[in-house]
C-alpha positions, -999 to 999 in steps of 0.1 A, spaced: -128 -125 -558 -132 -113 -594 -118 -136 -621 -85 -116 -633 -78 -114 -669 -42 -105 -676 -24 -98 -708 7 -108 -718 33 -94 -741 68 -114 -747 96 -90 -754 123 -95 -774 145 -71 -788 129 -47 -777 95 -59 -797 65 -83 -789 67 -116 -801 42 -144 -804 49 -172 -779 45 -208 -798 47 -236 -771 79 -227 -759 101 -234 -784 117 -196 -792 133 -198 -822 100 -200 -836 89 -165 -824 83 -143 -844 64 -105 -842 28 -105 -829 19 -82 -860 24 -107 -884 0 -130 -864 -25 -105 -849 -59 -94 -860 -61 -67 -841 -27 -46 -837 -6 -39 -872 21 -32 -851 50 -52 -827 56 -19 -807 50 -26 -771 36 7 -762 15 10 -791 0 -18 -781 -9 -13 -749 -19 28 -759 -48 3 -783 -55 -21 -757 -53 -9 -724 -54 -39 -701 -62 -33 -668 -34 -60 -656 -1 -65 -679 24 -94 -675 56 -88 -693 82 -115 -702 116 -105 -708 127 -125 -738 161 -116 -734 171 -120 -700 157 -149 -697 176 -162 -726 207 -145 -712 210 -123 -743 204 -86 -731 175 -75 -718 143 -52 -725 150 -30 -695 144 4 -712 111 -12 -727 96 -26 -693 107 11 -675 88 28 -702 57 2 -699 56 7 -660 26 23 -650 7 19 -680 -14 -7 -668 -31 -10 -632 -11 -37 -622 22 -52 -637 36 -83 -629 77 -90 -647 92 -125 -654 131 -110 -661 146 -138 -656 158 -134 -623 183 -161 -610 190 -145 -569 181 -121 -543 205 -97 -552 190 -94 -591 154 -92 -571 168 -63 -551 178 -44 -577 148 -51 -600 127 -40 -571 145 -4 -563 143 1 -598 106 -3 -597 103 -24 -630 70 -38 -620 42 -43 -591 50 -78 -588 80 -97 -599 78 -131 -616 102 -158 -602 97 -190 -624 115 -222 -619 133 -223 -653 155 -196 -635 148 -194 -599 161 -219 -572 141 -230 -545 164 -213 -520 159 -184 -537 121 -184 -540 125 -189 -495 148 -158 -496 121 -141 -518 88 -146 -500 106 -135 -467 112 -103 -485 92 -70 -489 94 -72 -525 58 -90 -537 67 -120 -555 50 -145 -575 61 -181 -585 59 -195 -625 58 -232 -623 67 -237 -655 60 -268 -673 73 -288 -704 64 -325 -713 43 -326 -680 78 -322 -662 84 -287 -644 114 -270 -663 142 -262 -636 175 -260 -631 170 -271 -592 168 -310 -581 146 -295 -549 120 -284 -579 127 -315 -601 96 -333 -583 59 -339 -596 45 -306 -604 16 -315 -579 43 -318 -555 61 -292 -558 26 -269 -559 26 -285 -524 59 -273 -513 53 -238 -520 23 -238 -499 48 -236 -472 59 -194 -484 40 -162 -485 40 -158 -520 15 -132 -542 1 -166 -561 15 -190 -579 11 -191 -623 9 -226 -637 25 -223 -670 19 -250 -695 44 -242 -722 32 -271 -745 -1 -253 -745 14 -217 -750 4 -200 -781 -11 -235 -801 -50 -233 -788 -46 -264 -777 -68 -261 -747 -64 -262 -714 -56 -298 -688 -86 -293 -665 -77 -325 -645 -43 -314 -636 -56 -277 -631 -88 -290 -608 -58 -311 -592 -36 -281 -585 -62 -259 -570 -71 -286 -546 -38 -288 -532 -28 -251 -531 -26 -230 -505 -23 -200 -530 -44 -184 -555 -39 -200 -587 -35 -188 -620 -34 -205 -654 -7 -197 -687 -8 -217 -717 -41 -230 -740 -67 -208 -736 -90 -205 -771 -118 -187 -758 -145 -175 -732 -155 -213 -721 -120 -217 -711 -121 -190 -687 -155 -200 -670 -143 -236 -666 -111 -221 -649 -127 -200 -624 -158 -231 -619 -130 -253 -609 -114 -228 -587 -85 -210 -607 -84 -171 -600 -70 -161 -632 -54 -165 -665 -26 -152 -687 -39 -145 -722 -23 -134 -753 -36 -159 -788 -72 -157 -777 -66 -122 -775 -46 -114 -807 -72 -141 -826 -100 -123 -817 -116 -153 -795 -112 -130 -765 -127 -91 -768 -100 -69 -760 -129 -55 -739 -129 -83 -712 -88 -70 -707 -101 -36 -695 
């Protein structure tokens, strides 16, 4: 399988921000951080960059302040594949999302997803991915059946037909801080599902260690916006 490469734009308000270990009120527009766009539009940016595969976080929902619907409908399509964290808390909100065709593949991380949800999910026609996502080595949930060690709960999900699971180190987000190889080495050893990797990735070494120790892909924004990753390798 061919390492995927897929980049990530954070919406809020309707612009892309620049994601800085998790903490939000720190976010601020990805032009004032970026060497290579001048601009925080999302569909300017993706007209300059054309990745083949686009993930898109909805700032908004997922904050429960609005959302970036008009934004991600107008983004659909523009990439190969999509994949959409909206912040998407049951089946019902999945159902929806899904007729509406926001995205190819929708985005269920534990900060808002139960586990009884994720079940509901996998059994569904609607192609589904799961965002461990992970603060102070704890995973970040709302759910004491996802409250265990994140190795643990990797091992749990081996148990649904999910698309892959994203392991999202939101310490590591945005601060080129590198990435765990232990825990990641770890998690793809007890996985059942193709693995990908969010959070500290500087540059093209990173991205041959993930895929030597058996990751299939990473999310990447910084490495992309600093200039450490050629827009080139997106497309």
């Amino acid at each position: 399988m061919t390492f995927r490469l897929i980049f990530v734009m954070d919406l809020l308000d309707g612009r892309v921000v620049h994601a800085q270990r998790g903490q939000r009120d720190r976010y601020r527009p990805i032009n004032r951080f970026s060497s290579i766009v001048s601009s925080s539009d999302p569909l300017l940016i993706l007209q300059k960059l054309k990745p083949r595969e686009l993930y898109i976080a909805d700032l908004n929902r997922l904050t429960g302040r609005g959302d970036n619907r008009i934004v991600v409908k107008a983004l659909r399509g523009r990439a190969a594949h999509s994949m959409l964290d909206y912040g998407l808390h049951q089946f019902t909100e999945l159902q929806e999302a899904g007729t509406a065709g926001l995205a190819d593949t929708f985005v269920l991380g534990t900060e808002t997803a139960s586990l009884e949800f994720i079940a509901a999910a996998a059994c569904s026609e609607i192609p589904v991915s799961v965002s461990i996502d992970i603060i102070n080595n704890e995973i970040l949930t709302h759910d004491r059946q996802l409250q265990g060690a994140p190795l643990d709960v990797i091992k749990v999900l081996n148990d649904y037909p999910l698309e892959e699971l994203i392991v999202l180190n939101l310490d590591r987000v945005g601060a080129r801080s590198g990435i765990d190889r232990a825990f990641l080495e770890a998690a793809a050893a007890v996985s059942d599902h193709a693995l990908l990797c969010g959070g500290g990735i500087r540059r093209y070494d990173d991205l041959e260690t993930l895929r030597a120790i058996g990751i299939k892909g990473a999310l990447v924004a910084t490495a992309v916006h600093d200039g450490s990753i050629p827009v080139s390798a997106l497309q």
